[in-house]
TORKOL-4160 file (C-alpha; in steps of 0.2 Angstrom, whole numbers, padded with zeros to 4 digits, m for minus):
319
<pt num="1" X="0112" Y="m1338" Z="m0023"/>
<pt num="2" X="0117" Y="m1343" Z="m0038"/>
<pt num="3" X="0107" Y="m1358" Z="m0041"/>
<pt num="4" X="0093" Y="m1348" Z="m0036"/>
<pt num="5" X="0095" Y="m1332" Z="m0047"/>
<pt num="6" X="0099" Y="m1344" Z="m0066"/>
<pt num="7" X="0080" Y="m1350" Z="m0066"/>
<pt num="8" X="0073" Y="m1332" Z="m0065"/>
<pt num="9" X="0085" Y="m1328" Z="m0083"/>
<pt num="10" X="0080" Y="m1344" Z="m0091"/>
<pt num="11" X="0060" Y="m1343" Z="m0087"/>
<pt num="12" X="0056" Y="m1324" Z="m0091"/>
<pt num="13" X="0061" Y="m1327" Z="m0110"/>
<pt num="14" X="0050" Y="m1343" Z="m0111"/>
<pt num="15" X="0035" Y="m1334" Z="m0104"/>
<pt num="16" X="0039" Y="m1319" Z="m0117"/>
<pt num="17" X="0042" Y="m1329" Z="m0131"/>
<pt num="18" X="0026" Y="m1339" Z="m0123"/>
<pt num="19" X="0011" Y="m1323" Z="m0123"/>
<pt num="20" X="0012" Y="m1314" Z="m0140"/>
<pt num="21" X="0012" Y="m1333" Z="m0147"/>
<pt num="22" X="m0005" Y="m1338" Z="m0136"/>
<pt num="23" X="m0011" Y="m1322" Z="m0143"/>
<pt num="24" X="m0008" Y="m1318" Z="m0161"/>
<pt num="25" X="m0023" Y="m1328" Z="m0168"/>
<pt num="26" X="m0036" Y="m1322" Z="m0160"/>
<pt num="27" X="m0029" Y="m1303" Z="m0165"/>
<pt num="28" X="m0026" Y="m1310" Z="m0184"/>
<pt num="29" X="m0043" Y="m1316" Z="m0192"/>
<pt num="30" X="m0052" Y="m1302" Z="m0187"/>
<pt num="31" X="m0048" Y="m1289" Z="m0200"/>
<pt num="32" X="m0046" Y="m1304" Z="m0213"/>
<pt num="33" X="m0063" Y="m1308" Z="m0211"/>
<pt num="34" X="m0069" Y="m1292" Z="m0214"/>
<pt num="35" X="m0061" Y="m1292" Z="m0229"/>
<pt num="36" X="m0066" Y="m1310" Z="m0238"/>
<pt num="37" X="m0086" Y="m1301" Z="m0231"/>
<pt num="38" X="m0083" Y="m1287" Z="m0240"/>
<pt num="39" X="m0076" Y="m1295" Z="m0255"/>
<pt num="40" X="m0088" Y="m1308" Z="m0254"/>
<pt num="41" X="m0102" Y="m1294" Z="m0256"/>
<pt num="42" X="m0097" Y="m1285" Z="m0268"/>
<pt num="43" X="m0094" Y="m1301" Z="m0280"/>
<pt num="44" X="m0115" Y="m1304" Z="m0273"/>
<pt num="45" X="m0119" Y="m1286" Z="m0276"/>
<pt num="46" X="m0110" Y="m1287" Z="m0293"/>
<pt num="47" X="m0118" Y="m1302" Z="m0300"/>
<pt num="48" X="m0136" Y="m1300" Z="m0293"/>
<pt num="49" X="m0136" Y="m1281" Z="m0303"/>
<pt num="50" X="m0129" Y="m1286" Z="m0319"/>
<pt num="51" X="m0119" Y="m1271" Z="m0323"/>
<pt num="52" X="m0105" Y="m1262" Z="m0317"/>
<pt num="53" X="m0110" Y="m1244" Z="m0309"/>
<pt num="54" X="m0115" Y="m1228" Z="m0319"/>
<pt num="55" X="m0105" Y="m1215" Z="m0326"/>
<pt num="56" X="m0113" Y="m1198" Z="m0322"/>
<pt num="57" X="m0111" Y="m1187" Z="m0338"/>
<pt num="58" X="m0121" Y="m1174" Z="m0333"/>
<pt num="59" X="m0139" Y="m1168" Z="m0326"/>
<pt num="60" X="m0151" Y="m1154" Z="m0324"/>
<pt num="61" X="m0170" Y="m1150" Z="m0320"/>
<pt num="62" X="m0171" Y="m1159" Z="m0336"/>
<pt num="63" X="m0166" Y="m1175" Z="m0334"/>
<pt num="64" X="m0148" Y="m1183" Z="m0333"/>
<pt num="65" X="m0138" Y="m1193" Z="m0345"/>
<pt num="66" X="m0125" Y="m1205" Z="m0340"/>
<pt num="67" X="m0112" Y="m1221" Z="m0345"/>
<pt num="68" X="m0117" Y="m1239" Z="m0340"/>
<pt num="69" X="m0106" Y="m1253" Z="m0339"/>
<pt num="70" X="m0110" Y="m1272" Z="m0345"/>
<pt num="71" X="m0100" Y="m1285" Z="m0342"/>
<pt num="72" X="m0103" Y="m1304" Z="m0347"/>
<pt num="73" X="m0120" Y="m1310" Z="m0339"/>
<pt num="74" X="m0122" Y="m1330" Z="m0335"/>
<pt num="75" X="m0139" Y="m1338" Z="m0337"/>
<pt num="76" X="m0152" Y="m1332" Z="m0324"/>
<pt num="77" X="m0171" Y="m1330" Z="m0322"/>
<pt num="78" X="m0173" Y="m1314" Z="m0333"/>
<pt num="79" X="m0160" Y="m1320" Z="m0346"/>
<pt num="80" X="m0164" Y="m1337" Z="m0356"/>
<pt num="81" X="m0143" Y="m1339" Z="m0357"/>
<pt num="82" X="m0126" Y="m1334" Z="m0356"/>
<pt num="83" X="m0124" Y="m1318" Z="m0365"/>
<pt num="84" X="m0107" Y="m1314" Z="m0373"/>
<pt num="85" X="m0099" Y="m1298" Z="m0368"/>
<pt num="86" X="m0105" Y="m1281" Z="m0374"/>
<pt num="87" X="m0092" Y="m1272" Z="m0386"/>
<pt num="88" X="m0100" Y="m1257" Z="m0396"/>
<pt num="89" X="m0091" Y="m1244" Z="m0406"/>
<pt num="90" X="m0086" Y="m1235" Z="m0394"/>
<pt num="91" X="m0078" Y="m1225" Z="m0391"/>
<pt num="92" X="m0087" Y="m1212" Z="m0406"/>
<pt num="93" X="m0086" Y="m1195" Z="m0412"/>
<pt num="94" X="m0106" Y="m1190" Z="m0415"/>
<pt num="95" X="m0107" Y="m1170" Z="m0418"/>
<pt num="96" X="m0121" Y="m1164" Z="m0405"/>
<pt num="97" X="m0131" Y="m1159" Z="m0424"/>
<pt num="98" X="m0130" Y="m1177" Z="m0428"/>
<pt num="99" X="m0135" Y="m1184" Z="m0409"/>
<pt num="100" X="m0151" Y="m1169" Z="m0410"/>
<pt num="101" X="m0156" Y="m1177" Z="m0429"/>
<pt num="102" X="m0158" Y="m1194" Z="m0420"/>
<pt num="103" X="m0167" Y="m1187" Z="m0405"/>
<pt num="104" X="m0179" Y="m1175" Z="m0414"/>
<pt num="105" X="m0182" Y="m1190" Z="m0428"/>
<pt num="106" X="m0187" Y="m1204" Z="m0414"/>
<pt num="107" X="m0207" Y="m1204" Z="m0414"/>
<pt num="108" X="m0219" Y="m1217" Z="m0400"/>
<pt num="109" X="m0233" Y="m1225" Z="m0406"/>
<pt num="110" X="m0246" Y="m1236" Z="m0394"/>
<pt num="111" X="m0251" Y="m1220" Z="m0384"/>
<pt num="112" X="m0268" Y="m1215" Z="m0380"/>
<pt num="113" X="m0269" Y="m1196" Z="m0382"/>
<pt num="114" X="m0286" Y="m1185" Z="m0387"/>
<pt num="115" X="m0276" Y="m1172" Z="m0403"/>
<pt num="116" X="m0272" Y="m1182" Z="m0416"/>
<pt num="117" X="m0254" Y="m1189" Z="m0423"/>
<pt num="118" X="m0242" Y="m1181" Z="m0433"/>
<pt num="119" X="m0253" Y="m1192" Z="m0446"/>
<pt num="120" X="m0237" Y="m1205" Z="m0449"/>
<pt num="121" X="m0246" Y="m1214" Z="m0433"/>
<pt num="122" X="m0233" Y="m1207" Z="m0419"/>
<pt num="123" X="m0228" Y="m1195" Z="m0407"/>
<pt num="124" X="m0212" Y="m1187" Z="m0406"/>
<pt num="125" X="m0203" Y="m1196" Z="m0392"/>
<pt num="126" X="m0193" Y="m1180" Z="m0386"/>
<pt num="127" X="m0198" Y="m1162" Z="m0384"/>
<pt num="128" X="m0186" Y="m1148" Z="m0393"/>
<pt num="129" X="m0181" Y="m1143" Z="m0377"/>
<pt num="130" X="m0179" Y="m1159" Z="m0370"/>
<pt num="131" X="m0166" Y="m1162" Z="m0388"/>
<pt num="132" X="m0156" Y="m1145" Z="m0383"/>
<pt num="133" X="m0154" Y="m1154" Z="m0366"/>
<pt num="134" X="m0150" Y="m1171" Z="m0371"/>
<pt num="135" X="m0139" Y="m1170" Z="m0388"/>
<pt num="136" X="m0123" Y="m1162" Z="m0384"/>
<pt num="137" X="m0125" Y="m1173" Z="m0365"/>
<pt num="138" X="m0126" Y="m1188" Z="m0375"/>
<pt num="139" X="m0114" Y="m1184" Z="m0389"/>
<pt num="140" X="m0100" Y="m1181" Z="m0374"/>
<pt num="141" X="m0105" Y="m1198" Z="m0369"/>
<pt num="142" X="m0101" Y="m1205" Z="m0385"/>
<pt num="143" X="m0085" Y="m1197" Z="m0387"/>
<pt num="144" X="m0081" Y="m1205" Z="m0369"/>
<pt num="145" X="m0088" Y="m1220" Z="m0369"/>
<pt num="146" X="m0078" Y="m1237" Z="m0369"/>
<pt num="147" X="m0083" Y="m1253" Z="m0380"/>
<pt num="148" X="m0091" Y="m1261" Z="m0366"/>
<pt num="149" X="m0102" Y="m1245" Z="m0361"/>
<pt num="150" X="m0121" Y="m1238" Z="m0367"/>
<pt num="151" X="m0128" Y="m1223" Z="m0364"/>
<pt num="152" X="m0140" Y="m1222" Z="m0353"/>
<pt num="153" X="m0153" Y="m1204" Z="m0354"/>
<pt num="154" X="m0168" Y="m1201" Z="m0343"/>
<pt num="155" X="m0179" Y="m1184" Z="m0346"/>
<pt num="156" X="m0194" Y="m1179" Z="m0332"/>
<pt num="157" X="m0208" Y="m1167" Z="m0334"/>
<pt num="158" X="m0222" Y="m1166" Z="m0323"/>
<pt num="159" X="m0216" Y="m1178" Z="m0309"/>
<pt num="160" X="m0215" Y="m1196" Z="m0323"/>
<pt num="161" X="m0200" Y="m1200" Z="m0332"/>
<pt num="162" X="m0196" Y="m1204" Z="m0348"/>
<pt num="163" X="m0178" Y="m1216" Z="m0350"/>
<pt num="164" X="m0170" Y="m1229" Z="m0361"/>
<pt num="165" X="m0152" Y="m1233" Z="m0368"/>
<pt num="166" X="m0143" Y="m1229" Z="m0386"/>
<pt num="167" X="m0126" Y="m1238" Z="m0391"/>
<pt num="168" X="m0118" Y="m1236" Z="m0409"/>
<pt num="169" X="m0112" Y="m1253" Z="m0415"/>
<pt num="170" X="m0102" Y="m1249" Z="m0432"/>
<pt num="171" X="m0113" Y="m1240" Z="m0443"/>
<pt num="172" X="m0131" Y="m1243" Z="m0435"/>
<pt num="173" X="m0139" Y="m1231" Z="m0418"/>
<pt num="174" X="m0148" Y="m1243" Z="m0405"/>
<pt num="175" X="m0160" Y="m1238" Z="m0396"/>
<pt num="176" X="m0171" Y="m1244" Z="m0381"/>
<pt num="177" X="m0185" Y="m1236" Z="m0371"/>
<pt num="178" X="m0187" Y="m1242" Z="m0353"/>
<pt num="179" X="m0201" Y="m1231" Z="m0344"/>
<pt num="180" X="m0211" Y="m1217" Z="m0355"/>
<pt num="181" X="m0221" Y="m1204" Z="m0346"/>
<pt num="182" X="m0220" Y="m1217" Z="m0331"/>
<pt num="183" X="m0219" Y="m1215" Z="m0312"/>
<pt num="184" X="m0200" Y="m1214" Z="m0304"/>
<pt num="185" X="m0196" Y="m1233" Z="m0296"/>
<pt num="186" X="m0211" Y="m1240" Z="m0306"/>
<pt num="187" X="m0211" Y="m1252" Z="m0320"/>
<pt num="188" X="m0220" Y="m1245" Z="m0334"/>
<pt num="189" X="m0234" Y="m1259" Z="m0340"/>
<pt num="190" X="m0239" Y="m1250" Z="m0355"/>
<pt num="191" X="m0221" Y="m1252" Z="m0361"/>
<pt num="192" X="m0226" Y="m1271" Z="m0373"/>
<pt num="193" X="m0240" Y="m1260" Z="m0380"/>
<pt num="194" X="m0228" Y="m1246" Z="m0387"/>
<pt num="195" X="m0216" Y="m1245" Z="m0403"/>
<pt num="196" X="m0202" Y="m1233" Z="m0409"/>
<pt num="197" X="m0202" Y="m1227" Z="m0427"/>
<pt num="198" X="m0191" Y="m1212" Z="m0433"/>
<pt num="199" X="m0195" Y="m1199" Z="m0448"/>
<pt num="200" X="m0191" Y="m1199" Z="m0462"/>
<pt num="201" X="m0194" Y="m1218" Z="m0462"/>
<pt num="202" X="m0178" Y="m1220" Z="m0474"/>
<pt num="203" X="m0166" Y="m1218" Z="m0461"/>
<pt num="204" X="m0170" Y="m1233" Z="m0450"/>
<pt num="205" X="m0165" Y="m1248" Z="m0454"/>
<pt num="206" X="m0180" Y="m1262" Z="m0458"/>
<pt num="207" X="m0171" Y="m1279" Z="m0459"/>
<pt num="208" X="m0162" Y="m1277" Z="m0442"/>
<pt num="209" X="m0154" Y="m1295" Z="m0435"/>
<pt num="210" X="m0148" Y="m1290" Z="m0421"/>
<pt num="211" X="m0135" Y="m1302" Z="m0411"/>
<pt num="212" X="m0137" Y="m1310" Z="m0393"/>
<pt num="213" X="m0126" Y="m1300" Z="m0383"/>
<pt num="214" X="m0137" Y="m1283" Z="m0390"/>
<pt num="215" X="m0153" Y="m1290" Z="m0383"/>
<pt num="216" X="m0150" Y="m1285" Z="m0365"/>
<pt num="217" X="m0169" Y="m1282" Z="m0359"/>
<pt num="218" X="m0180" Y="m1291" Z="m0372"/>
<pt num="219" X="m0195" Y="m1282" Z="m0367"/>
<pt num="220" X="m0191" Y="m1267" Z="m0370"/>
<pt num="221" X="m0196" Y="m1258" Z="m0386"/>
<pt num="222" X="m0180" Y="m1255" Z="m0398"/>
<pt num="223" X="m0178" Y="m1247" Z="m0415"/>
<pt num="224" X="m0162" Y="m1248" Z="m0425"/>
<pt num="225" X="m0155" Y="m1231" Z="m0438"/>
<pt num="226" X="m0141" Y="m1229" Z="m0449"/>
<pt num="227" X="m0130" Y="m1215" Z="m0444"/>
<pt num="228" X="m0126" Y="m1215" Z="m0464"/>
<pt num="229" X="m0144" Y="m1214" Z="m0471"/>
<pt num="230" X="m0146" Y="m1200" Z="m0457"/>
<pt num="231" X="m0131" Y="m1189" Z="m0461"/>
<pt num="232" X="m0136" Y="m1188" Z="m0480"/>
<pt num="233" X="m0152" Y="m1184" Z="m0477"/>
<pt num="234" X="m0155" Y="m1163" Z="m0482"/>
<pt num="235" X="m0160" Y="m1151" Z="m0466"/>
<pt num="236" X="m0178" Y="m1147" Z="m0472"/>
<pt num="237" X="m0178" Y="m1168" Z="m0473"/>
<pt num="238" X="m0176" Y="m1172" Z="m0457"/>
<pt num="239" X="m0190" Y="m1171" Z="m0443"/>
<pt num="240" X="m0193" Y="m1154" Z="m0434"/>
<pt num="241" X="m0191" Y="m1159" Z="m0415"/>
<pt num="242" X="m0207" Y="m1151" Z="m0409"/>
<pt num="243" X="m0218" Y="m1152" Z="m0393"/>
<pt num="244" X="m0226" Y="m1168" Z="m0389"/>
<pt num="245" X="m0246" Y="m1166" Z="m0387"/>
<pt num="246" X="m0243" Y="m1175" Z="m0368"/>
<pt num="247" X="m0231" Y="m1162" Z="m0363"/>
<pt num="248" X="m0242" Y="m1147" Z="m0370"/>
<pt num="249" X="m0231" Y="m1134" Z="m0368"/>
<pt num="250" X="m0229" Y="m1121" Z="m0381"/>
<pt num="251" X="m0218" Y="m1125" Z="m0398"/>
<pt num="252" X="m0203" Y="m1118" Z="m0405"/>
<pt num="253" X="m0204" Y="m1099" Z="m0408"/>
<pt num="254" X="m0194" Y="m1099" Z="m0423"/>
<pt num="255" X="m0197" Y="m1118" Z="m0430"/>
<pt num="256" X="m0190" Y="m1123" Z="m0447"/>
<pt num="257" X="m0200" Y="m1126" Z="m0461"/>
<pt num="258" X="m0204" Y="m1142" Z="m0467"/>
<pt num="259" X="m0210" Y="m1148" Z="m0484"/>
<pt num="260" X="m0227" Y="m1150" Z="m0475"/>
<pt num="261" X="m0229" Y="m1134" Z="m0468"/>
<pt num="262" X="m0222" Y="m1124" Z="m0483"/>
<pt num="263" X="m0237" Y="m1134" Z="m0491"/>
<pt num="264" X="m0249" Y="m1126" Z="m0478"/>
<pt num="265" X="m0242" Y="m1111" Z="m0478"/>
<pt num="266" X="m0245" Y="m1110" Z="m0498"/>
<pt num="267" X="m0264" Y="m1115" Z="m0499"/>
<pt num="268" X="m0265" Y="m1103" Z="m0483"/>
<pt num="269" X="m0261" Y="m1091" Z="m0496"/>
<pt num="270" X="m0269" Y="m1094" Z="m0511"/>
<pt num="271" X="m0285" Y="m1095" Z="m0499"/>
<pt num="272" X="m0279" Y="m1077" Z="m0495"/>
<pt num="273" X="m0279" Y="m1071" Z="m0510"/>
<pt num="274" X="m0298" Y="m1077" Z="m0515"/>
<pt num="275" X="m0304" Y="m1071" Z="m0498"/>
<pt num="276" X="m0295" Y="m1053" Z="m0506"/>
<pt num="277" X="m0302" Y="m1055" Z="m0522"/>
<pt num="278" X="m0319" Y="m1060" Z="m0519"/>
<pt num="279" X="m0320" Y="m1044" Z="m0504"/>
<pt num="280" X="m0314" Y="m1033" Z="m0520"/>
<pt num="281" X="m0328" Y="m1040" Z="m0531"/>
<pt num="282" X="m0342" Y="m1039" Z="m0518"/>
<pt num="283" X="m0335" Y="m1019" Z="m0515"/>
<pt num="284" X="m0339" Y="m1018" Z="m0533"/>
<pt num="285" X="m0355" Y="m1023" Z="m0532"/>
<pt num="286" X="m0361" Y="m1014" Z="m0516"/>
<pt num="287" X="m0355" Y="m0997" Z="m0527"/>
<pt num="288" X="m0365" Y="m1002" Z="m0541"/>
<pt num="289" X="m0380" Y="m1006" Z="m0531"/>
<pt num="290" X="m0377" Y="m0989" Z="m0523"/>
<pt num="291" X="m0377" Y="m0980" Z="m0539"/>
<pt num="292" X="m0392" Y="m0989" Z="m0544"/>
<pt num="293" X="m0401" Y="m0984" Z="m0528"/>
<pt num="294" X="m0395" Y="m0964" Z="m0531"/>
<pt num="295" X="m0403" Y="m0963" Z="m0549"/>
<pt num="296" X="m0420" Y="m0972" Z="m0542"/>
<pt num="297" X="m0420" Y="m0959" Z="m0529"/>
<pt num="298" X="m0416" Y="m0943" Z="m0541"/>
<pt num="299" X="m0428" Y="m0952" Z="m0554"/>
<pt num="300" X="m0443" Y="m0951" Z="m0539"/>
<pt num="301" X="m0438" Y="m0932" Z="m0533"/>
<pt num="302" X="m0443" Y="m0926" Z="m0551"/>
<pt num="303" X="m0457" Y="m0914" Z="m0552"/>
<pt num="304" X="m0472" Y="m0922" Z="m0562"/>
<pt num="305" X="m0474" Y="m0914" Z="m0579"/>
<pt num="306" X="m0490" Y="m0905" Z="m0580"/>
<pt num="307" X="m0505" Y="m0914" Z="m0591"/>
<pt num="308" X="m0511" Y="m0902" Z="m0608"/>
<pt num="309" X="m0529" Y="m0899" Z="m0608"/>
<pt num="310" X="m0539" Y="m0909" Z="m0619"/>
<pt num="311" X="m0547" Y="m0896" Z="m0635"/>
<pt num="312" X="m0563" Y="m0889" Z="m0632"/>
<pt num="313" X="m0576" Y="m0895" Z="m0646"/>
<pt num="314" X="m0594" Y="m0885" Z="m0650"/>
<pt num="315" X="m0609" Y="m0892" Z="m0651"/>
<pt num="316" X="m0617" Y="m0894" Z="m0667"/>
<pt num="317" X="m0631" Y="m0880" Z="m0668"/>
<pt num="318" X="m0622" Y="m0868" Z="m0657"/>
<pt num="319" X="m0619" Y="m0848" Z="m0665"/>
């Protein structure tokens, strides 16, 4: 009996010992595995996109305005080579008055429309109500942004969709224009055939060198302004952000007045004034013709004086 019961104690802790030993690796990689996929993904996902994820700031029936993240890019098919990282001014403290003075100056030009220009060769790139929207979106941006964030702003209107990007780096506004007027989830292939400007042309800055890492999408159209030319420059300076002639909707009902239209509005005027004056002159005249006319009439109604009767003379021989 007890030869027979010591065997039963020793084997049950070997086979105990034995079965979660058999069995712990087929439990173990499971979960690890999921883990290096996921990893492994989002490192894919991360370097096939570029750019971190977006930032929402804030959106409307509008459009939306948001942060976007870039991070060091190594050389790829859309990129000629390695780009260092991006580090703007960030983050920066642009009053929304500053951020709508740069909106309401940024003009298009390349775009086929029946009206004519502004006269300067352009079209203002942004509504005034599309500038109420965007300025203090985009100045909160700023304010939060992080060196290695741009700001990215889309407005829509009418079912297409006008976007880009704008960074401050020190002293100097960047802007770039993705889609204008375009399709959503289209590429927009009139985009080589446009150009930005900005009015009054002295703000923007004319012999721009950008650096590598600020060239991010070559293609894409780009214009550079001092934030220093444009704080100086006087309110009735700077470009009235009115309707563009695409959009058609009606302008501003109290829109400042610009050295242009104060112009207008003086030869309007003067023209005023002739139109008065030679209106006076012809009254003038018509009285006098009237006058006239009177004493022609009183001058006919006269009774005819009557004729005296010629002498009577005698004939010679008569008593």
């Amino acid at each position: 009996m007890q030869f027979g019961w010591r065997p039963m104690v020793q084997s049950a802790p070997v086979q105990t010992e034995f079965t979660p030993t058999r069995n712990r690796p087929r439990r173990c990689p499971a979960p690890l595995g999921l883990a290096m996929g996921a990893l492994l993904s989002c490192l894919l996902l991360s370097a096939c996109n570029g750019t971190g994820n977006l930032i929402r700031i804030g959106d409307g029936p509008l459009g939306a305005v948001s942060l976007e993240r870039l991070g060091t890019r190594g050389t790829t098919a859309r990129y000629s080579g390695p780009l260092s990282i991006f580090h703007a001014s960030h983050p920066a403290d642009i009053s929304p008055a500053q951020t709508a003075r740069l909106l309401s100056g940024l003009h298009i030009s390349g775009v086929e429309q029946v009206k004519p220009t502004d006269g300067q060769g352009g079209y203002p790139l942004f509504s005034h109500e599309e500038v109420e929207f965007l300025a203090p979106l985009i100045s909160k941006a700023l304010t939060e942004a992080e060196p290695n964030q741009r700001v990215k702003f889309s407005v829509k209107d009418d079912g297409v969709v006008t976007d880009g990007t704008l960074y401050l780096y020190r002293n100097v506004f960047r802007v770039t224009l993705a889609h204008y007027r375009a399709k959503p989830g289209q590429t927009d292939a009139r985009l080589s055939s446009y150009g930005l400007a900005f009015r009054p042309e002295q703000a923007a800055v004319k012999a721009d060198a950008p650096q590598s890492w600020m060239i991010i999408e070559p293609e894409q159209p780009r214009i550079a302004i001092s934030i220093n030319a444009l704080n100086q420059l006087p309110p009735a300076a700077a470009s009235q952000p009115v309707q563009p002639i695409a959009v058609g909707e009606a302008p501003s009902a109290h829109p400042a007045t610009t050295p242009d239209q104060s112009r207008l509005q003086q030869e309007l005027q003067t023209t005023k004034d002739l139109v008065v004056k030679q209106a006076e002159e012809l009254q003038r005249v018509k009285e006098e013709l009237e006058q006239v006319r009177k004493q022609l009439a009183e001058k006919d109604s006269a009774p005819a004086k009557a004729k005296p009767k010629a002498s009577s003379k005698k004939q010679p021989g008569n008593p």
